[in-house]
SEPAKE-712471 format. One line per 5 residues: number of its first residue (from 0); for each residue y, z, x negated of N, C-alpha, C. Coordinates in nm, 2 decimals. Example, Ala and Ser with C-alpha at 12.3 -4.5 7.8 and 13.67 -1.06 7.14 Angstrom:
# SEPAKE-712471
0 = -0.57/0.78/-1.32/-0.45/0.78/-1.23/-0.33/0.78/-1.32 | -0.22/0.71/-1.28/-0.11/0.71/-1.37/0.00/0.79/-1.29
This chain:
# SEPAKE-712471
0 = 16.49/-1.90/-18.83/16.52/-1.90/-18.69/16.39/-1.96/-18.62 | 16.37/-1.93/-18.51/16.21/-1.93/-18.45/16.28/-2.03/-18.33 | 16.22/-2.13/-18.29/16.25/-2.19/-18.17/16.08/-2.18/-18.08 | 16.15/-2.15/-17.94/16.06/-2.15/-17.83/16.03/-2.25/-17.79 | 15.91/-2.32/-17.77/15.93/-2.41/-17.68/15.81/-2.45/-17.54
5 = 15.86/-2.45/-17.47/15.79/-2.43/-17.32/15.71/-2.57/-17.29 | 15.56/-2.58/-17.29/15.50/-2.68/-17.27/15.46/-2.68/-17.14 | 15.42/-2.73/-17.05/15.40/-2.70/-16.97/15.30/-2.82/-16.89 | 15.13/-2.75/-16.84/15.05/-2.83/-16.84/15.02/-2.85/-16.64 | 15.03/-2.98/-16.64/15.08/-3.00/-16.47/14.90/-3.13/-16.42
10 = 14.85/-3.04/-16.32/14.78/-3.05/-16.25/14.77/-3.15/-16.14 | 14.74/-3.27/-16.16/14.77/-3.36/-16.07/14.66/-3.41/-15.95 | 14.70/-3.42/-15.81/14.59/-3.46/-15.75/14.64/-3.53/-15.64 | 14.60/-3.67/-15.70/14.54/-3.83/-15.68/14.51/-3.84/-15.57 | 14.62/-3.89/-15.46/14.53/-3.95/-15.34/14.55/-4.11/-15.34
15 = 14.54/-4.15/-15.24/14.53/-4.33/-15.25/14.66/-4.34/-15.23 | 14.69/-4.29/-15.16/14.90/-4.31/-15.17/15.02/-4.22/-15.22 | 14.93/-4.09/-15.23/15.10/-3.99/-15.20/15.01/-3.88/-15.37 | 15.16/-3.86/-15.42/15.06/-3.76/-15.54/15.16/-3.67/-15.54 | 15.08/-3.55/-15.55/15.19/-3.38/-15.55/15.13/-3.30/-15.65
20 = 15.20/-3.25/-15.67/15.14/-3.13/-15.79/15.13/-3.02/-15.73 | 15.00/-2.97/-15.78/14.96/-2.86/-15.70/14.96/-2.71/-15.78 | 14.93/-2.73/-15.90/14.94/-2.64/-15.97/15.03/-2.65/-16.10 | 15.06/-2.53/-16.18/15.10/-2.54/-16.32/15.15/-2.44/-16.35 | 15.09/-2.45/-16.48/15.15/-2.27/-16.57/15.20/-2.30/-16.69
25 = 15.25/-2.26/-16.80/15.30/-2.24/-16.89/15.27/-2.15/-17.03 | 15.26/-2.16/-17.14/15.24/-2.11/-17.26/15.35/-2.12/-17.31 | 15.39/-2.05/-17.43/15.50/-2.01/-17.51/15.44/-2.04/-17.64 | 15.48/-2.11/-17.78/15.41/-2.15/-17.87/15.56/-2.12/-17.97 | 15.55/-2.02/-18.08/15.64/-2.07/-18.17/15.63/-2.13/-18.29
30 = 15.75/-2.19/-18.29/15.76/-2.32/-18.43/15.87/-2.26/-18.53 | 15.84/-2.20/-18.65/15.92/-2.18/-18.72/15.92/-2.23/-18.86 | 15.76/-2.24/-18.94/15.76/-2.24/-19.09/15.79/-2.41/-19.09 | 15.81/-2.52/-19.00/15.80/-2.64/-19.02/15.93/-2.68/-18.98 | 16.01/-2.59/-18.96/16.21/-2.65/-18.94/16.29/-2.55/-19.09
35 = 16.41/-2.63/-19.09/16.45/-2.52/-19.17/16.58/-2.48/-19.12 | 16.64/-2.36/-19.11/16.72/-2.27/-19.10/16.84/-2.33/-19.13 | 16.92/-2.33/-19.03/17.09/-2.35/-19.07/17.14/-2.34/-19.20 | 17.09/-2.17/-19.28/17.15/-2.16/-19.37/17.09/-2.24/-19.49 | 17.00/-2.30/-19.48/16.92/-2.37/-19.58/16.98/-2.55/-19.59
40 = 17.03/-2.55/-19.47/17.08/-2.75/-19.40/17.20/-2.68/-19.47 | 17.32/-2.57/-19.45/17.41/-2.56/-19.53/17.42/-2.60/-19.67 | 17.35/-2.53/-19.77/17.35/-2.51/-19.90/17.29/-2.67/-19.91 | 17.19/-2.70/-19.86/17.20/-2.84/-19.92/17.32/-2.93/-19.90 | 17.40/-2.92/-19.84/17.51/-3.01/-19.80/17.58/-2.98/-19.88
45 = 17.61/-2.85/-19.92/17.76/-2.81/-19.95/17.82/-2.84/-20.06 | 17.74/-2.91/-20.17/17.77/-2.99/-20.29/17.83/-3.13/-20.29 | 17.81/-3.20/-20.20/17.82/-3.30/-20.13/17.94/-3.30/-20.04 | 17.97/-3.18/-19.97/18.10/-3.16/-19.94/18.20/-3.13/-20.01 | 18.15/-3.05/-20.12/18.27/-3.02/-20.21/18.31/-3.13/-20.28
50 = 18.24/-3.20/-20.33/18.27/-3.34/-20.41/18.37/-3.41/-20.32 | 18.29/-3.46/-20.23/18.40/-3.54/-20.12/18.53/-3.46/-20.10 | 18.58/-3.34/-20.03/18.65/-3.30/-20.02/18.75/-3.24/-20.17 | 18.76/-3.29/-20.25/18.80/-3.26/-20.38/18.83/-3.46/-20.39 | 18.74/-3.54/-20.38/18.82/-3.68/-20.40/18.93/-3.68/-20.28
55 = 18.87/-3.68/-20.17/18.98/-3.72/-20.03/19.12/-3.63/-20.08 | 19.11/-3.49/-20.15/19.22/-3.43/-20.16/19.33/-3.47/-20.28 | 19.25/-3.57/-20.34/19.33/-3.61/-20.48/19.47/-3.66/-20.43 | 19.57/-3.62/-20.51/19.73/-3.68/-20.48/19.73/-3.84/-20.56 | 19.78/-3.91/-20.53/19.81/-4.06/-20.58/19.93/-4.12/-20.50
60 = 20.01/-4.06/-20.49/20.10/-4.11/-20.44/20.25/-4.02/-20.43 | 20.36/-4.07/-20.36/20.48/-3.94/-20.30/20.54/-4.07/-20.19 | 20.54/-4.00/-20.12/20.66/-4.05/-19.96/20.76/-4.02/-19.95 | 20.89/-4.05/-19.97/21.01/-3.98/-19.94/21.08/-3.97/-19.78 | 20.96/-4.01/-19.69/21.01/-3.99/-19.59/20.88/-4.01/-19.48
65 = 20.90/-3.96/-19.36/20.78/-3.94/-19.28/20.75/-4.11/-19.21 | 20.64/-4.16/-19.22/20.63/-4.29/-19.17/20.50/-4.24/-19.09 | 20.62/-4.27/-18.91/20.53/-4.32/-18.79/20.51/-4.43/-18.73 | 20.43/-4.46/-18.65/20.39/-4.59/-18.60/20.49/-4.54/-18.43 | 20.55/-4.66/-18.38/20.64/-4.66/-18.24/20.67/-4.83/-18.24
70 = 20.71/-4.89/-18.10/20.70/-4.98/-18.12/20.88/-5.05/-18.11 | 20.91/-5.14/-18.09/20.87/-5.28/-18.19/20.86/-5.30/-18.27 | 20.92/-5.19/-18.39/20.88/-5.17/-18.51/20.91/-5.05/-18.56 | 20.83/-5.02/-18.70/20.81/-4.90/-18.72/20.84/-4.87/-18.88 | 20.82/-4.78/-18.94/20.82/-4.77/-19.10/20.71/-4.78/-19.12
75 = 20.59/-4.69/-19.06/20.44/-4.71/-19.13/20.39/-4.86/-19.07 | 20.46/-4.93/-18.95/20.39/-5.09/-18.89/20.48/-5.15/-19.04 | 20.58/-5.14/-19.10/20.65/-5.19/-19.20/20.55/-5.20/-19.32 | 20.54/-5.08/-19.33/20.46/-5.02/-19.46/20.31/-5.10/-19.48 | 20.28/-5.08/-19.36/20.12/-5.13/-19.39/20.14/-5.33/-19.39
80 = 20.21/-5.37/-19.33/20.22/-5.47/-19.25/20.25/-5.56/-19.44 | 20.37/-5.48/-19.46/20.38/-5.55/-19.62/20.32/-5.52/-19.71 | 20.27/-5.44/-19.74/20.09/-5.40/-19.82/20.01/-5.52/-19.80 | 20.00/-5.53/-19.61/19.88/-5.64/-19.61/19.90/-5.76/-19.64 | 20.05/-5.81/-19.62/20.11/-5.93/-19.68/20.06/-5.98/-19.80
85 = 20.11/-5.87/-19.90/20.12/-5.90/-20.05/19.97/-5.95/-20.11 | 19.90/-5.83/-20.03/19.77/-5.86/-20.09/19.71/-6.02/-20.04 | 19.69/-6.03/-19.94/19.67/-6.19/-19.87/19.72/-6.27/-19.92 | 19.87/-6.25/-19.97/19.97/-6.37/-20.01/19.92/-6.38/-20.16 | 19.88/-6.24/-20.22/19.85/-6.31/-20.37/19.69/-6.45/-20.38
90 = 19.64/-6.33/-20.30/19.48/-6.44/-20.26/19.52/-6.57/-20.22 | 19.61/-6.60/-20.13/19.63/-6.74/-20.11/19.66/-6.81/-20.26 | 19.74/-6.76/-20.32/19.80/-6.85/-20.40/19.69/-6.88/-20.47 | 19.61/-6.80/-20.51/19.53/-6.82/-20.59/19.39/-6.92/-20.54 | 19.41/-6.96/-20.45/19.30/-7.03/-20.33/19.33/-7.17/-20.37
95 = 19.19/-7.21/-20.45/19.24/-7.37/-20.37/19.26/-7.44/-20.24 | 19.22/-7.38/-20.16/19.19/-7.43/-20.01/19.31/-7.38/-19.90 | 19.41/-7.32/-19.97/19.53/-7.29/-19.91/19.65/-7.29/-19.99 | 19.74/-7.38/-19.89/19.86/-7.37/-19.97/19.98/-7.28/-19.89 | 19.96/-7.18/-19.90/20.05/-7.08/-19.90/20.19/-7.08/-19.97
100 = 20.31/-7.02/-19.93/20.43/-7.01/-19.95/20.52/-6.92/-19.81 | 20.62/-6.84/-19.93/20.66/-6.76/-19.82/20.76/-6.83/-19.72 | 20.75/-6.97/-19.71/20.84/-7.00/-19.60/20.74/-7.06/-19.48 | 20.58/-7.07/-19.52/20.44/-7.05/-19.42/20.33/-6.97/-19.38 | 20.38/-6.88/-19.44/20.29/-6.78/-19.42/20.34/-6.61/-19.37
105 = 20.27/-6.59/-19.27/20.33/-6.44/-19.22/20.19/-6.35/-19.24 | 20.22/-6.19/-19.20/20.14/-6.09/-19.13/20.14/-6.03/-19.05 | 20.06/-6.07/-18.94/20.09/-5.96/-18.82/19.93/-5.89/-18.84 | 19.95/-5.73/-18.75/19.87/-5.64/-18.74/19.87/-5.59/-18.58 | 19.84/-5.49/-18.58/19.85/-5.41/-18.44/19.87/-5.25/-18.43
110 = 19.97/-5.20/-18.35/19.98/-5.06/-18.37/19.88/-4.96/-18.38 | 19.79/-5.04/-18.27/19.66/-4.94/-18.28/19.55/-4.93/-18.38 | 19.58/-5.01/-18.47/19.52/-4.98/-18.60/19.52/-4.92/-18.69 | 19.68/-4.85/-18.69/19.77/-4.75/-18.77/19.70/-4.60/-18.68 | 19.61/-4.50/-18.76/19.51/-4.41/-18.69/19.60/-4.29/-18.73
115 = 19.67/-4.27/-18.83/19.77/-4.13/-18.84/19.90/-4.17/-18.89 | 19.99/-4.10/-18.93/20.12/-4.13/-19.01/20.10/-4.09/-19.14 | 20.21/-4.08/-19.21/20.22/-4.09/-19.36/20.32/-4.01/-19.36 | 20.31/-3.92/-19.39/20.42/-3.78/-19.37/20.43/-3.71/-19.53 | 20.59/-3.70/-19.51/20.70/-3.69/-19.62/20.62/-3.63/-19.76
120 = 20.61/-3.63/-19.84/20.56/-3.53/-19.99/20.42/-3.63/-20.03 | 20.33/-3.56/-20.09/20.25/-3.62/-20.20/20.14/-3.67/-20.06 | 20.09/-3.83/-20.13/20.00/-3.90/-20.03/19.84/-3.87/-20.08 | 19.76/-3.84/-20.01/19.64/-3.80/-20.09/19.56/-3.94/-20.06 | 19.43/-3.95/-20.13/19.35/-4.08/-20.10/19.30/-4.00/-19.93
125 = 19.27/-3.92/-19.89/19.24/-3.85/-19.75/19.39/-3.92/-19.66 | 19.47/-3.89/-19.68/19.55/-3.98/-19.58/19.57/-4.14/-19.61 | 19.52/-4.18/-19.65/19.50/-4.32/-19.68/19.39/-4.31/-19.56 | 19.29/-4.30/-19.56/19.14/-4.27/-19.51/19.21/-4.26/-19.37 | 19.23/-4.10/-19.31/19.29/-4.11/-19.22/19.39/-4.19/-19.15
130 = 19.45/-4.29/-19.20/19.54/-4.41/-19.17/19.45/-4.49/-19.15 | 19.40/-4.56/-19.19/19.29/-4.71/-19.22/19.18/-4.60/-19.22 | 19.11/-4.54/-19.10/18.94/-4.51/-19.13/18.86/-4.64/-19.12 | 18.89/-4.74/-19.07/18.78/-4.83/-19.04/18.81/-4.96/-19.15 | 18.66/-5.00/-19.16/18.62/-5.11/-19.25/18.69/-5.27/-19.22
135 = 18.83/-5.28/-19.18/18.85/-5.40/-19.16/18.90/-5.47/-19.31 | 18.86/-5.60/-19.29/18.88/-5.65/-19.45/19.02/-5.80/-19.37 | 19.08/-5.74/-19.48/19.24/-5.89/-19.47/19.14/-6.03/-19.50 | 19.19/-6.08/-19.37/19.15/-6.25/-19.35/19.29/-6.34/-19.35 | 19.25/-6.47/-19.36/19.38/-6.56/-19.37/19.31/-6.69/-19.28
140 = 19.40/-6.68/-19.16/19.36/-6.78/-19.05/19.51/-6.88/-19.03 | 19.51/-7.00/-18.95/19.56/-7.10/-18.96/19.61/-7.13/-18.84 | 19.78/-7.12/-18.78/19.74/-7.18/-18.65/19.89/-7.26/-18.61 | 19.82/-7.35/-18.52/19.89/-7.41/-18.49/20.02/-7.44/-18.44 | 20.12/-7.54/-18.41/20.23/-7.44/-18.34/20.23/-7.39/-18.21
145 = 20.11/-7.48/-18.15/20.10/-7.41/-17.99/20.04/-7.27/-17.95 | 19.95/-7.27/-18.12/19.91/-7.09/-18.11/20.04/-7.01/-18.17 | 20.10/-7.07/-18.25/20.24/-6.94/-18.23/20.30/-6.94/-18.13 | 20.33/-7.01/-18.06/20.40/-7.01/-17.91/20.29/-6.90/-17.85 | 20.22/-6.90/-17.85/20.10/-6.80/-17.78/20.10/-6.67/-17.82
150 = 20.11/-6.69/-17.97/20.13/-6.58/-18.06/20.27/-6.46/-18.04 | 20.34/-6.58/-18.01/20.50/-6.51/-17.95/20.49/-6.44/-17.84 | 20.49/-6.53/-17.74/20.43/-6.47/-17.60/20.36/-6.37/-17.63 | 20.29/-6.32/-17.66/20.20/-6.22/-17.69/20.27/-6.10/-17.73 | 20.34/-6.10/-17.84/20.43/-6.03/-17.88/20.49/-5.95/-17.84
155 = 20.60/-6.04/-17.73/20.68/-5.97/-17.60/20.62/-5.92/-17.49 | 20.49/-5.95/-17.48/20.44/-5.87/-17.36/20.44/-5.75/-17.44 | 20.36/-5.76/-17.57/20.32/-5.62/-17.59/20.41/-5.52/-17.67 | 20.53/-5.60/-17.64/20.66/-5.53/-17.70/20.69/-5.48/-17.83 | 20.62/-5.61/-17.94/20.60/-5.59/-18.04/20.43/-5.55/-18.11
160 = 20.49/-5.56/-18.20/20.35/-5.54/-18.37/20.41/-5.52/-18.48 | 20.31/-5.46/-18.57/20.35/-5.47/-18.70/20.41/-5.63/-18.75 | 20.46/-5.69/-18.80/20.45/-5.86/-18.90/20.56/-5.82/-19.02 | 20.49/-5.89/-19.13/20.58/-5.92/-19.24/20.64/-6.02/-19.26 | 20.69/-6.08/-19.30/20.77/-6.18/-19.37/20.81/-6.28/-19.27
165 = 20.86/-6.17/-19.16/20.89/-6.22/-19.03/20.96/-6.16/-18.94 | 21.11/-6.27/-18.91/21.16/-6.18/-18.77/21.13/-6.26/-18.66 | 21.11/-6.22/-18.56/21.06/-6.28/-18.43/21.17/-6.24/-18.33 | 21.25/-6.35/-18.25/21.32/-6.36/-18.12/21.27/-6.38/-17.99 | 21.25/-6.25/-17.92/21.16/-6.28/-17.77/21.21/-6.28/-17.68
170 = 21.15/-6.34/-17.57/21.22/-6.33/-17.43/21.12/-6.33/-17.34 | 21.15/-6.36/-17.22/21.06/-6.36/-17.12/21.07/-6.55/-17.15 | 21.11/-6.62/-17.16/21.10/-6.74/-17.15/21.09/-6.88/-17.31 | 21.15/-6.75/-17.41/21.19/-6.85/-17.49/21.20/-6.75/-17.65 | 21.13/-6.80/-17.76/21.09/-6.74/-17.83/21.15/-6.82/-17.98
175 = 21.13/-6.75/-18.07/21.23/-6.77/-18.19/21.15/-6.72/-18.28 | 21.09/-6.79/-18.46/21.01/-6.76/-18.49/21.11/-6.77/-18.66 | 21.13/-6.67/-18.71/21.16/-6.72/-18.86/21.10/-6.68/-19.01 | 21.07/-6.72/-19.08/20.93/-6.65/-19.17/21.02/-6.71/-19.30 | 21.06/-6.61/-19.44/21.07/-6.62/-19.50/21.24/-6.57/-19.48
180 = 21.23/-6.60/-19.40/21.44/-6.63/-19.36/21.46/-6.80/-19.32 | 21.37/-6.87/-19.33/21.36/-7.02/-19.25/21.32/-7.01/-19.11 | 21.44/-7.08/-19.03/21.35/-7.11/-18.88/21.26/-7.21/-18.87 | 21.12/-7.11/-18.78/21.04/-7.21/-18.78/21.04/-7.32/-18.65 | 21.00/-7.42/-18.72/21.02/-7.59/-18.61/20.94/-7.59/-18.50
185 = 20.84/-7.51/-18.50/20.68/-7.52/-18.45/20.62/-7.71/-18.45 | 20.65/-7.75/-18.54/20.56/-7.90/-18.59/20.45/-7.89/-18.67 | 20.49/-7.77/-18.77/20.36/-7.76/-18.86/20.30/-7.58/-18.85 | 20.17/-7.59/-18.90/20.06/-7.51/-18.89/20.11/-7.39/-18.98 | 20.09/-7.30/-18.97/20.16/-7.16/-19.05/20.03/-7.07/-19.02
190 = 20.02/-7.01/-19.18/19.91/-6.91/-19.18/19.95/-6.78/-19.18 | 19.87/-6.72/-19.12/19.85/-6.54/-19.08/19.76/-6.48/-19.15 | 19.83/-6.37/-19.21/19.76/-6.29/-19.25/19.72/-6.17/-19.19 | 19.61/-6.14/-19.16/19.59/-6.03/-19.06/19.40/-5.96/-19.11 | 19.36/-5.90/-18.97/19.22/-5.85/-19.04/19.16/-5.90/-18.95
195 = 19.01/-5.88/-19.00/18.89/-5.96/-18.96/18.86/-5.91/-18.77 | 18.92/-5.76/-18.75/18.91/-5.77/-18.60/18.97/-5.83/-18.51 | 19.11/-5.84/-18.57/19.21/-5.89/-18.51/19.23/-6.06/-18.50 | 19.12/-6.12/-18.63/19.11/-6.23/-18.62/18.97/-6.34/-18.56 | 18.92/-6.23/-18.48/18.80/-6.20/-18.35/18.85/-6.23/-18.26
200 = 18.97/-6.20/-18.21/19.00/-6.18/-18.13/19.06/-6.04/-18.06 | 19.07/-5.93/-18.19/19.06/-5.80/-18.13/19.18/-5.75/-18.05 | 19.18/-5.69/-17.98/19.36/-5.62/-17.89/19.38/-5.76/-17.81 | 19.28/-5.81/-17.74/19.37/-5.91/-17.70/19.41/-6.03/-17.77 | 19.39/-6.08/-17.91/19.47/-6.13/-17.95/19.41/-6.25/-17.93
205 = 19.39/-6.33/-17.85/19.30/-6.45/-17.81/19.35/-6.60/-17.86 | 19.50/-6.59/-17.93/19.51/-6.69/-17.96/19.42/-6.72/-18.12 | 19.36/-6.61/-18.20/19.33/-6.64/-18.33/19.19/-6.73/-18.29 | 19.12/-6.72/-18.19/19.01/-6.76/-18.15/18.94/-6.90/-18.18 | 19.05/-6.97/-18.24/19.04/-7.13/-18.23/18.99/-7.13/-18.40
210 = 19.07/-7.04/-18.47/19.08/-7.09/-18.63/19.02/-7.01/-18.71 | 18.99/-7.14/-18.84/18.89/-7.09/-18.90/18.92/-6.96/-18.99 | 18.85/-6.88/-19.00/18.91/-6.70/-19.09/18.86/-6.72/-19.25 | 19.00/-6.70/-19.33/18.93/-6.72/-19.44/18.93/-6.56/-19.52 | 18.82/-6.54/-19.59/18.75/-6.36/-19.58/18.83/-6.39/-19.76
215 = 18.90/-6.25/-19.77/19.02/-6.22/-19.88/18.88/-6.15/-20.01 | 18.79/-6.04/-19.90/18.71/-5.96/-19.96/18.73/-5.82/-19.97 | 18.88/-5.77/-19.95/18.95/-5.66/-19.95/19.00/-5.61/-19.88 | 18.93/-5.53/-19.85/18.95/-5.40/-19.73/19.14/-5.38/-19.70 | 19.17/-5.37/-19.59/19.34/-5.33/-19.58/19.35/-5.17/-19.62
220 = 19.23/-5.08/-19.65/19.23/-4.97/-19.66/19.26/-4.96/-19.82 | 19.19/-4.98/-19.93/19.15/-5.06/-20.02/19.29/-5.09/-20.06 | 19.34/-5.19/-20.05/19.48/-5.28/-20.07/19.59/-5.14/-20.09 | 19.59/-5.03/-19.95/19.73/-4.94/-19.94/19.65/-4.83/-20.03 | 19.49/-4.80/-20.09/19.51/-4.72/-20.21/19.57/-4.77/-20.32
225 = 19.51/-4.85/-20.34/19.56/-4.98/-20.47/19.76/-4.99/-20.47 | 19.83/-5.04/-20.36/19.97/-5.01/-20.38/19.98/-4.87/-20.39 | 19.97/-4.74/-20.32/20.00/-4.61/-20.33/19.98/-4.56/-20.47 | 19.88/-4.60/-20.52/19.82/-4.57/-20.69/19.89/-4.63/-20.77 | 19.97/-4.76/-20.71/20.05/-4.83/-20.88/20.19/-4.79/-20.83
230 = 20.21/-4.76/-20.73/20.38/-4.75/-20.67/20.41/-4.57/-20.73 | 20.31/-4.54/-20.69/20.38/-4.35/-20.74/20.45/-4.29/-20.62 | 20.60/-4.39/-20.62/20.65/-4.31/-20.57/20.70/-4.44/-20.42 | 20.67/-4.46/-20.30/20.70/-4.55/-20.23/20.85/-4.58/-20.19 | 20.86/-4.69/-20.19/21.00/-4.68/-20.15/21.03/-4.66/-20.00
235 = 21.16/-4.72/-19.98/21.16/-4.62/-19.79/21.15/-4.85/-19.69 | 21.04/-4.78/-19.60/21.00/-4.90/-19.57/21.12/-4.88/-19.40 | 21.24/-4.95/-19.43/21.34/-4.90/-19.30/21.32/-4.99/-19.19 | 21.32/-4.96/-19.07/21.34/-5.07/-18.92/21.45/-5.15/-18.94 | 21.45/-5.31/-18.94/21.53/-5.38/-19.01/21.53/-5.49/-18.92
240 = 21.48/-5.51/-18.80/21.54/-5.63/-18.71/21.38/-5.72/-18.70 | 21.26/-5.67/-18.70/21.16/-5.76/-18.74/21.10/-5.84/-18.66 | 21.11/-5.75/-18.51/21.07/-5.75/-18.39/21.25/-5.75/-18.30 | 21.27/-5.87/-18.21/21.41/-5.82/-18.13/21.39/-5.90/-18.02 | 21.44/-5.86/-17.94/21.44/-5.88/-17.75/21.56/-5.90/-17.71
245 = 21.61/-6.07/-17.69/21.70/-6.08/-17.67/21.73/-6.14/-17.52 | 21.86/-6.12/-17.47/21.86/-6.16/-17.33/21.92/-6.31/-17.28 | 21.85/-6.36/-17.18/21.85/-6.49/-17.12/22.02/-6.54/-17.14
């Protein structure tokens, strides 16, 4: 392929204030032996595509049922939300610097994180990918009871989130927090599991802002290949009361 390209050489004349162009013409110069040809950028690619597209297509998994993200809660906010649990909750335990236990420790996430669904029949590593495209890695942050009061509040405005090992009672005034199946007192500090944007501050979430993030090393992307690979076959992650809006 030959590309044209129009140079064009402009005649300038310099007064002490005002400058206009007075003349200019144009040449035509072609450039061809020093680019290379579409079909040439193809064939080098296309080995490189095929590889990739042959991993992304590999099956490692089965769904027995379609998981969408909707809010207060969802099967795929379920799905992912206890994936990210498990993985965080094992890291804790194994942490000296955290004492973790499922009657202090939750997971919240955010809808907008969840980037496609998980639809019924065989899961490929490519829908993993397209679920979790981006690089967030599971952090484990610390917060107080006046950031769960915040944390709550938050919740109800946004009419829910993904959380694990958690049902949450909201109101416009008055909020209900219970983690494990224990109600929590708000006296003591309870850790979150969540990801490193979200534990920035991402969506809003301004109460994580105070506390310190402790880095797991493992991608939430990462974690749901790793379950979908040992699980086979998933079980059905159902809407079970996680998120509820109750009245004055």
């Amino acid at each position: 392929m030959k590309y044209l390209v129009y140079l064009f050489f402009l005649t300038l004349t310099i007064g002490c204030k005002v400058k206009k162009i007075n003349d200019y013409s144009g040449v035509n110069y072609t450039i061809a032996d020093t680019l290379f040809a579409s079909n040439d950028l193809d064939s080098m690619i296309a080995p490189y595509k095929l590889e990739m597209e042959a991993k992304m297509d590999k099956v490692i998994g089965f769904s027995n049922e379609d998981m969408v993200r909707y809010s207060p809660e969802s099967p795929l906010g379920n799905f992912v939300a206890d994936v990210v649990f498990g993985s965080g909750f094992n890291y804790g335990l194994n942490s000296e610097e955290l004492a973790v236990s499922k009657s202090n420790t939750i997971c919240l996430l955010n809808f907008g994180g969840l980037r496609a669904p998980i639809n019924k029949g065989d899961i490929t590593i490519g829908n993993v990918y397209e679920l979790m495209p981006f690089d967030n890695e599971i952090v484990i942050v610390s917060l107080s009871p006046s950031q769960v009061e915040k944390m709550l509040v938050y919740l109800f405005e946004k009419q829910g989130q993904p959380v694990s090992n958690a049902v949450a009672l909201l109101s416009s005034d008055k909020q209900r927090l219970d983690i494990g199946g224990k109600r929590f007192s708000f006296e003591k500090h309870i850790y979150v599991i969540t990801s490193d944007y979200l534990a920035k501050g991402g969506d809003k979430m301004s109460f994580f802002k105070e506390s310190k993030m402790i880095q797991t090393g493992v991608l939430i992307r990462n974690a749901l290949l790793n379950y979908v690979k040992n699980k086979k076959e998933l079980p059905v992650f159902e809407v079970e009361g996680r998120i509820q809006f109750v009245k004055k």
